[in-house]
ROZA-39720 format. One line per field, with one value per residue (C-alpha): x, y, z. Coordinates in steps of 0.25 Angstrom, whole numbers, plus 5000, padded with zeros to 4 digits. Example, Ala and Ser with C-alpha at 12.3 -4.5 7.8 and 13.67 -1.06 7.14 Angstrom:
<recs>
X 5049 5055 .
Y 4982 4996 .
Z 5031 5029 .
</recs>
This chain:
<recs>
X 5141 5130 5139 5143 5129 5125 5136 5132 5117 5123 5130 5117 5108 5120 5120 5105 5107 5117 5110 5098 5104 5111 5097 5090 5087 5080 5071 5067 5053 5055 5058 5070 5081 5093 5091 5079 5076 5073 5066 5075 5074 5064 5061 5061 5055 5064 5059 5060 5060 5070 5074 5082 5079 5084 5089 5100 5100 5108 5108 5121 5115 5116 5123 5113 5108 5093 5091 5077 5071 5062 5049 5042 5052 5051 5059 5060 5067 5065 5077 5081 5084 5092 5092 5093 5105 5113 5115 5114 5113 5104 5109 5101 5106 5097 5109 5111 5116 5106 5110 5102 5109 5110 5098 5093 5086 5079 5063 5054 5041 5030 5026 5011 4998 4994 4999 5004 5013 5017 5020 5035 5047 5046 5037 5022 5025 5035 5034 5039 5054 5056 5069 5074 5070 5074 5087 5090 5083 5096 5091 5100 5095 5080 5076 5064 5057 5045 5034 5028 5012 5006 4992 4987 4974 4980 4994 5006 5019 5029 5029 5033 5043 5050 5065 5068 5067 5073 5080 5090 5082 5090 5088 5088 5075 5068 5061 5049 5047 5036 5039 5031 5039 5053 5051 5044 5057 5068 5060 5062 5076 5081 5075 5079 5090 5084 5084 5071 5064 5052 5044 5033 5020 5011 5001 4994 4977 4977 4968 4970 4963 4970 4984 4975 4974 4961 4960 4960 4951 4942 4939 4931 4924 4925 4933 4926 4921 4934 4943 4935 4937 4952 4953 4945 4945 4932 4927 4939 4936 4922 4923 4934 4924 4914 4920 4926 4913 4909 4920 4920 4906 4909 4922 4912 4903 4914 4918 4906 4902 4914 4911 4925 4923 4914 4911 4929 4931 4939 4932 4939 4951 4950 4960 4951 4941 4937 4940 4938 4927 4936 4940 4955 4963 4978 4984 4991 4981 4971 4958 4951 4960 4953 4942 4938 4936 4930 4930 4931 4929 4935 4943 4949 4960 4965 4978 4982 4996 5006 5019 5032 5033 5045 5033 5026 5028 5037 5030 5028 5025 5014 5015 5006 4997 4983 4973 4968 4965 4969 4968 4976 4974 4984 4979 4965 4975 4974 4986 4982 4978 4984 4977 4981 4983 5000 5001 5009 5004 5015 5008 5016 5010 5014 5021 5009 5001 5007 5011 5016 5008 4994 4990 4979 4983 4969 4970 4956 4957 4949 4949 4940 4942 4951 4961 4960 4967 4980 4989 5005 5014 5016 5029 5020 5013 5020 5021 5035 5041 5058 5063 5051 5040 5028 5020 5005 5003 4994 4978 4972 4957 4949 4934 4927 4925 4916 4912 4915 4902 4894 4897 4891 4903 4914 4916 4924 4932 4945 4956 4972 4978 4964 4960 4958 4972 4978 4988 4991 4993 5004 5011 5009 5007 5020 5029 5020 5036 5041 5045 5040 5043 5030 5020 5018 5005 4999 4986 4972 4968 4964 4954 4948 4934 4933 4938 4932 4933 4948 4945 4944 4952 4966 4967 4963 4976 4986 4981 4982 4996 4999 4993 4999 5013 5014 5016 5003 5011 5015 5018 5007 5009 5000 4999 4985 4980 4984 4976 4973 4963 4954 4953 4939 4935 4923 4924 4918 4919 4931 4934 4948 4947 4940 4950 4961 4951 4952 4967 4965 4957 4966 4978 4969 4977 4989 5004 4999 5002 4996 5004 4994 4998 4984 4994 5003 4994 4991 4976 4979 4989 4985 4999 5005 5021 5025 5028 5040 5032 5022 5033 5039 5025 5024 5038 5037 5025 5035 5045 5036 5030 5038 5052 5050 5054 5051 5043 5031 5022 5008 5000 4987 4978 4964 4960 4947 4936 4926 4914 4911 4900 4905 4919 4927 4939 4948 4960 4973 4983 4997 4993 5005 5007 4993 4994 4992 5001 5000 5000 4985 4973 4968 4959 4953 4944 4929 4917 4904 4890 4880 4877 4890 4893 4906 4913 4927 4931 4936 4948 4958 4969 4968 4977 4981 4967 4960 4946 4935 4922 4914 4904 4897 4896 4888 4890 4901 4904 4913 4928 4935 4949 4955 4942 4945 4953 4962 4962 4970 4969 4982 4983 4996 5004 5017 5022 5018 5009 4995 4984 4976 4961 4951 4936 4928 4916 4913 4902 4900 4909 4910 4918 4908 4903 4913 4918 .
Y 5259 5253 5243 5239 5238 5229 5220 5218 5217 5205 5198 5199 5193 5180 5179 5178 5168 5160 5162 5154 5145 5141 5141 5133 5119 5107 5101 5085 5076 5067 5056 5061 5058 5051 5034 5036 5028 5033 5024 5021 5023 5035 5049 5053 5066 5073 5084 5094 5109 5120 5134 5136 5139 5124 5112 5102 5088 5077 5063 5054 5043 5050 5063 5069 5084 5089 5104 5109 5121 5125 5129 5134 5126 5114 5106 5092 5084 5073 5063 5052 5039 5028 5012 5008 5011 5021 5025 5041 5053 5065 5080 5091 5105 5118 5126 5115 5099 5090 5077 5065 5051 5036 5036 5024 5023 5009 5006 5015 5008 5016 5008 5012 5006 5004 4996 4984 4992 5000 4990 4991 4979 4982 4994 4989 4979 4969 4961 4946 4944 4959 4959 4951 4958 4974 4967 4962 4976 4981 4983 4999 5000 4999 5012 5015 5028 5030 5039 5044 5045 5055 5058 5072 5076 5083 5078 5081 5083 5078 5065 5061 5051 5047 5045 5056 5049 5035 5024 5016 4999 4994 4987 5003 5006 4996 4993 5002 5002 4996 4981 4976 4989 4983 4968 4973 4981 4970 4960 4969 4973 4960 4955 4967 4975 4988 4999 5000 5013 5010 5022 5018 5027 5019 5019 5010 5008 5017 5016 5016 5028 5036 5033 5038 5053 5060 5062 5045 5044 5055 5046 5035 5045 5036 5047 5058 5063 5061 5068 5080 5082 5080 5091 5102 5107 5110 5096 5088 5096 5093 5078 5078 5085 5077 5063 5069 5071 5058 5049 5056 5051 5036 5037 5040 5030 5020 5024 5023 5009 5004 4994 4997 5013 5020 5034 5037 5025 5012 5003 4992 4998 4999 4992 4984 4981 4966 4960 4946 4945 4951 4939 4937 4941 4938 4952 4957 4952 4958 4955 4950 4938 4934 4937 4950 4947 4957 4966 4982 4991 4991 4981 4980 4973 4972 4964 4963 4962 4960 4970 4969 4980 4986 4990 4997 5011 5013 5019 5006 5004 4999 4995 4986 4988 4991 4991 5002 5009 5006 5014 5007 5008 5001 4999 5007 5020 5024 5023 5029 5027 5025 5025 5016 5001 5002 5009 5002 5006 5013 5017 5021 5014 5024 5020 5023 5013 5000 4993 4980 4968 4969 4980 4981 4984 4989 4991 4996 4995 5000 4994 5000 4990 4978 4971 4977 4977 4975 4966 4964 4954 4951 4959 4972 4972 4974 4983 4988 4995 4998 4983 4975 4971 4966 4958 4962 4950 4940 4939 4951 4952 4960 4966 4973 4988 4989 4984 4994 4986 4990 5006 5013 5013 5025 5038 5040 5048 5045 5051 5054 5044 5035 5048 5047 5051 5055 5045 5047 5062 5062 5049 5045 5058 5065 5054 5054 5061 5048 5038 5022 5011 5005 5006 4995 4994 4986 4993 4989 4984 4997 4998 4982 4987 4993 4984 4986 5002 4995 4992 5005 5013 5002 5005 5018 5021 5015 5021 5033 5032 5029 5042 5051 5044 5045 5030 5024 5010 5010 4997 4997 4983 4980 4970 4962 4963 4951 4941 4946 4944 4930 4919 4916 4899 4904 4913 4927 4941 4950 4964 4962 4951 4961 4971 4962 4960 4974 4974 4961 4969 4979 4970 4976 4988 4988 4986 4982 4970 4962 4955 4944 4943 4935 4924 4932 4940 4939 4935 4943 4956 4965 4966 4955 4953 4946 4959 4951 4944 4955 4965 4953 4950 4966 4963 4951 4959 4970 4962 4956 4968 4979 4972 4962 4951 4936 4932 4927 4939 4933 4922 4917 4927 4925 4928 4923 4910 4900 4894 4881 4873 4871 4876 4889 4889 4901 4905 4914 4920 4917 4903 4895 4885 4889 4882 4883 4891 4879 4867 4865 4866 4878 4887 4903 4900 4902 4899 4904 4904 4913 4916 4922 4913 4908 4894 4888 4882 4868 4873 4866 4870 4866 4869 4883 4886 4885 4878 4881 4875 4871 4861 4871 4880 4873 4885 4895 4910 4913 4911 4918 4916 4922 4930 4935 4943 4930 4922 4907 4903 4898 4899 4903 4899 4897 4909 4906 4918 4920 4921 4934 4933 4934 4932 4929 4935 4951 4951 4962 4962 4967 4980 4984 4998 5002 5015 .
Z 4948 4939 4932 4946 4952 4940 4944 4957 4953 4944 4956 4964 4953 4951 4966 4967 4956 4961 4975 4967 4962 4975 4981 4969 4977 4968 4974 4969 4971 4983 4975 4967 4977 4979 4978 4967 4955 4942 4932 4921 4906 4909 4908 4922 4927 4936 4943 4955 4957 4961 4962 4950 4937 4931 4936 4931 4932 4930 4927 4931 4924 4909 4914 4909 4912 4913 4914 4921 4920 4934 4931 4944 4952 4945 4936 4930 4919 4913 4916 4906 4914 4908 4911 4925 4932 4944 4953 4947 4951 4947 4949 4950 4949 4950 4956 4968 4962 4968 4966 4967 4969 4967 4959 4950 4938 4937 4939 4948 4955 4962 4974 4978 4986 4999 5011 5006 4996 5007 5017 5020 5023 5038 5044 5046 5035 5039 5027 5025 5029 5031 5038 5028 5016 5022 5025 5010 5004 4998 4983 4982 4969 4972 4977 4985 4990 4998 4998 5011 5013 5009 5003 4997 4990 4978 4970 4978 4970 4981 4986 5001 5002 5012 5017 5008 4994 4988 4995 4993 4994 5006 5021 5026 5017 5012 5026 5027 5012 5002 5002 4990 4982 4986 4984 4970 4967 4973 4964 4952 4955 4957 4944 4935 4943 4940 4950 4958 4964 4972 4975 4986 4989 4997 5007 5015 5016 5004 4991 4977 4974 4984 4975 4961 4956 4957 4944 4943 4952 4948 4935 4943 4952 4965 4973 4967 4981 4989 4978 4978 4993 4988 4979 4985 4999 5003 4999 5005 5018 5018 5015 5026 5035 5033 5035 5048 5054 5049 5055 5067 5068 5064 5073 5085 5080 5081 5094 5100 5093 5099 5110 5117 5118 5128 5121 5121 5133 5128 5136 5129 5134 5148 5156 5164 5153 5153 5139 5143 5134 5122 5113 5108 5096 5093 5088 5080 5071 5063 5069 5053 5056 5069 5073 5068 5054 5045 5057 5056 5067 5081 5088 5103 5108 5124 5127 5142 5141 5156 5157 5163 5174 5164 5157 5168 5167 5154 5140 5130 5115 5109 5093 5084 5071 5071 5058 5059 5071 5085 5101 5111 5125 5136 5151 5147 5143 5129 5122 5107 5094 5080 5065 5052 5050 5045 5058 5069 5081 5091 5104 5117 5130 5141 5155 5162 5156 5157 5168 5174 5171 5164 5152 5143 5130 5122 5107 5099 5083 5074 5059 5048 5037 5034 5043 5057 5071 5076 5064 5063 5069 5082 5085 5079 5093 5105 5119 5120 5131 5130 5126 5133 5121 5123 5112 5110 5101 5104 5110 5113 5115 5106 5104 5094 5097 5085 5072 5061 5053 5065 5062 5049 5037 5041 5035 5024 5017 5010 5018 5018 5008 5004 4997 4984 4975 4989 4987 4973 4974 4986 4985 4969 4962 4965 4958 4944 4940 4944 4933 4937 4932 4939 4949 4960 4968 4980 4985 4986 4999 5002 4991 4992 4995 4982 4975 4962 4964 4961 4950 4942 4954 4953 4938 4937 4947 4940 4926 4935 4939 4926 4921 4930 4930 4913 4911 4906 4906 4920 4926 4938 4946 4959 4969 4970 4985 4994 5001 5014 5024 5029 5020 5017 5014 5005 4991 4996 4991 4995 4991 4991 4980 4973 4974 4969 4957 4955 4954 4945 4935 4936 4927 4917 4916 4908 4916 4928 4935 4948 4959 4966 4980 4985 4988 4998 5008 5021 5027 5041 5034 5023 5022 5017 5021 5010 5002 4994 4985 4984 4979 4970 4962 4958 4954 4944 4938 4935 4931 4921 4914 4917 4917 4907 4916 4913 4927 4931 4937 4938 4942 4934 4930 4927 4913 4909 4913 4905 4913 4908 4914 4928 4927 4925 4918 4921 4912 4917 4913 4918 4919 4917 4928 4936 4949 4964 4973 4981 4975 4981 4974 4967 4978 4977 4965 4967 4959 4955 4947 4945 4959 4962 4974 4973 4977 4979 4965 4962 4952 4942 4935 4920 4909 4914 4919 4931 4931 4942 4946 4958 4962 4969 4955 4944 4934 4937 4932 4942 4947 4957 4963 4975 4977 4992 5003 5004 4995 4994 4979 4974 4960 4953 4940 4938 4945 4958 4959 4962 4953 4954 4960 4949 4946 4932 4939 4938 4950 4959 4971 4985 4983 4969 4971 4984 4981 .
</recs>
């Protein structure tokens, strides 16, 4: 009886066992799927966790087995990966076989920074010769994966991607991904045929500190306050609290300085307000480029617009962009509201509202700082009703509501994404596992005010992600901010110069490299289109120093001046060939004496260097080029790429001190 009883307690205990093993389920990162890219020639972490005790996997490349042993769920090995090549497969087996497939090994890129690494082939981006360029994307062995936004006050472990992991590059995928990230990659690819994994976490208007560790940023002591209110509760509650109160008071302050509110009335809106005294403005447009230069604060805009009777009666949409805030009202009825400058506006007229012949279309936008109003093509702003579209484009007239200058400076308090490390903890810190080839960068716009805070902040990120990602060699190549905004006829100061000098200085740090992209903006879109040649720059730079590839990567760069009575003679490096881009005369250098005023320089080419002087400037000790939002100088070398702005003069600058 006993012998039998222990038999049957043996089969219980092997059923269990088998049972377990049945139920053992592993479980990977979000970024270990089918399609990935491991970088080649490497040690690669591989990692997950699971139920069972250990966990077998197995490599297709090598045939090679691993064995894992879980330690509180977890396990990982270390996966050696050979030359570039595949498809492979990985198998995982904790009781269950797991198998991933059509994997790659070749050359992974981080992707990261703000809107203009973000902005996408089609989407709110629509970059130059889309169409075309989704249509030929079928690159099968570059491989892209996108992370999804997501911000988080401590270091999150799991990162959000979307459509559930890696993509094959094709006309299917490509569309709402990073542009620049894809022509970098097809650059690269079709240079060195190497499979390509793009991993892209960006997110537009953000700052750099928002992508670097606390425990960076607690070196410099500029996010002290902000990061404390991060880490404890009570603090962050307080802080929180206390600039809800405060906006709340500025919000109300706003609402009542506005000349086209009456305590919560929109007179502006009315349907039979009289806005012939309102001047007019073509839209889509950002107001900087018409009349409202400079301007921040509120902005209305009435359009009367005559409808078919098919429209009378019948729900219609409403779509356009607005930078960064917008109400609408149609017929005097308030229609809604939306929040964020990449957000294309979608509102639902209802039937009641329209009708046959004449309707007021009201539209009130309030921008807090750089471009603002209501900016895309033509065909982004239209009144649709079934088939029947109407085009919004064209004159509307327009008043100001309120000049931001005229209200004391807002409340603020670092919030969502823009806080400190918030970024880096959710969308940086769950790949540190990750094995790169490099890091490609385009971000700064945001972070133009403080430009010289730029300078200690940019590095002190990329040592950072070096740090935390165990590769103090790290390739990390950036992108230069474009030209944007008016062109100013006189030398001035402008705080987006000065962050480009901030990047400048940063070719200090070792393995970096800049592409100079002051040639290829767009004065009226912060958003340059032509993302092609963006993407291709990073990629020479690449192909120079990471690849070893013979080709031309830089235009000249300033190295050092002499002053000699009234002349300055400045020396670069990557001067072969210096010329204009233009065949026209030499242009974007300024001069200056003691008295810091600067002039428009007469300038020469001379045996590989450039000489400057001025009649208005009898002793000089300054040059700067390209010192503006937009600015036209046209020097290059025999690359045909621009030369980066620079100055020989370390006076104090408009951003200096901004914290």
């Amino acid at each position: 009886m006993r012998s039998f009883k222990n038999r049957f307690l043996f089969v219980l205990i092997l059923a269990a066992g088998v049972a377990n093993t049945a139920m053992a389920k592993v479980s990977l990162p979000t970024f270990f799927t089918d399609n990935m890219v491991l970088q080649q020639k490497s040690s690669v972490p591989f990692f997950g966790t699971s139920s069972a005790a250990t966990v077998k996997i197995t490599t297709s490349w090598d045939k090679k087995s691993y064995s894992a042993t879980t330690k509180n769920g977890a396990w990982q090995v270390e996966l050696a990966t050979p030359k570039f090549g595949g498809p492979y497969t990985i198998t995982i087996n904790d009781g269950d076989n797991l198998v991933l497939k059509n994997i790659l090994i070749g050359e992974v890129w981080l992707c990261s920074g703000q809107s203009n690494m973000e902005m996408p082939l089609e989407g709110w981006g629509k970059i130059k010769n889309y169409k075309e360029e989704i249509k030929n994307a079928n690159y099968p062995e570059i491989r892209i994966i996108q992370a999804n936004h997501v911000d988080s006050a401590v270091p999150l472990e799991t990162l959000s991607v979307q459509n559930g992991g890696w993509q094959v590059c094709s006309p299917a995928t490509i569309a709402e991904f990073s542009s620049t990230a894809y022509f970098f990659a097809r650059k690269v690819y079709k240079e060195k045929h190497i499979p390509i994994g793009l991993i892209h976490s960006s997110w537009g208007g953000t700052v750099a500190e928002a992508w670097t560790s606390a425990g960076a940023l607690n070196t410099m002591h500029d996010f002290d306050d902000v990061l404390k209110g991060m880490a404890t509760g009570p603090d962050k509650n307080e802080l929180q609290k206390k600039f809800d109160a405060e906006i709340k008071v500025w919000n109300a302050e706003l609402e009542k300085a506005d000349k086209g509110m009456q305590g919560t009335t929109a007179v502006f809106a009315a349907a039979n307000y009289n806005d012939s005294a309102w001047k007019t403005m073509k839209l889509p447009n950002f107001w900087e480029f018409d009349a409202l230069v400079g301007f921040d604060g509120v902005a209305w805009f009435r359009k009367t617009i005559t409808l078919p009777e098919s429209f009378a009666g019948k729900d219609a949409e409403l779509e356009f962009y607005a930078d960064d805030d917008d109400k609408i009202w149609v017929n005097g009825t308030y229609i809604g509201a939306t929040s964020g400058y990449t957000v294309q506006r979608h509102y639902t007229i209802p039937g009641n509202v329209l009708k046959k012949g004449e309707n007021t279309i009201t539209i009130r936008v309030f921008d807090g700082t750089g471009g603002g109003g209501i900016y895309g093509s033509p065909d982004d702003m239209f009144l649709k009703s079934g088939s029947q579209k109407v085009s919004l484009a064209g004159d509307w007239k327009y008043a100001v509501g309120i000049d931001r200058k005229d209200l004391r400076p807002a409340p603020y308090l670092p919030q969502g994404q823009n806080r400190p490390s918030a970024l880096y903890n959710a969308m940086i810190h769950p790949l540190l596992k990750y094995k790169l080839a490099g890091v490609i960068w385009y971000q700064g716009e945001s972070n133009a005010d403080r430009a010289q805070q730029y300078q200690t902040l940019f590095p002190l990120l990329i040592s950072d992600w070096r740090a935390k990602f165990g590769n103090k060699d790290l390739p990390f190549y950036y992108v230069q901010l474009a030209n944007y905004m008016q062109v100013k006829d006189q030398p001035g100061t402008s705080a987006w110069a000065e962050l480009r000098d901030a990047q400048l200085k940063t070719l200090k740090v070792p393995n970096t490299g800049m592409a100079v992209i002051t040639d290829i903006g767009e004065a009226r879109d912060i958003h340059p289109k032509n993302k092609q040649e963006v993407g291709e720059r990073l990629a020479r730079i690449a192909l120079a120093k990471t690849y070893g590839v013979k080709i031309e990567y830089s235009g000249p760069m300033y190295v050092s001046h002499k002053q000699t009575n009234n002349i300055i003679t400045l020396e670069f490096k990557d001067n072969t060939g210096l010329k204009t881009a233009d065949g026209k005369a030499l242009k974007g250098f300024e001069i200056a004496g003691d008295d810091q005023k600067f002039y428009w320089a007469d300038v020469k080419i001379e045996n590989g260097k450039i000489v400057v002087s001025s009649a208005k400037v009898a002793k000089p000790v300054a040059v700067r080029y390209n010192w503006a939002d937009n600015p036209q100088g046209n020097l290059t070398n025999a690359s045909g790429l621009p030369a980066s702005l620079f100055r020989t003069d370390s006076w104090p600058g408009i951003t200096d001190g901004n914290k």
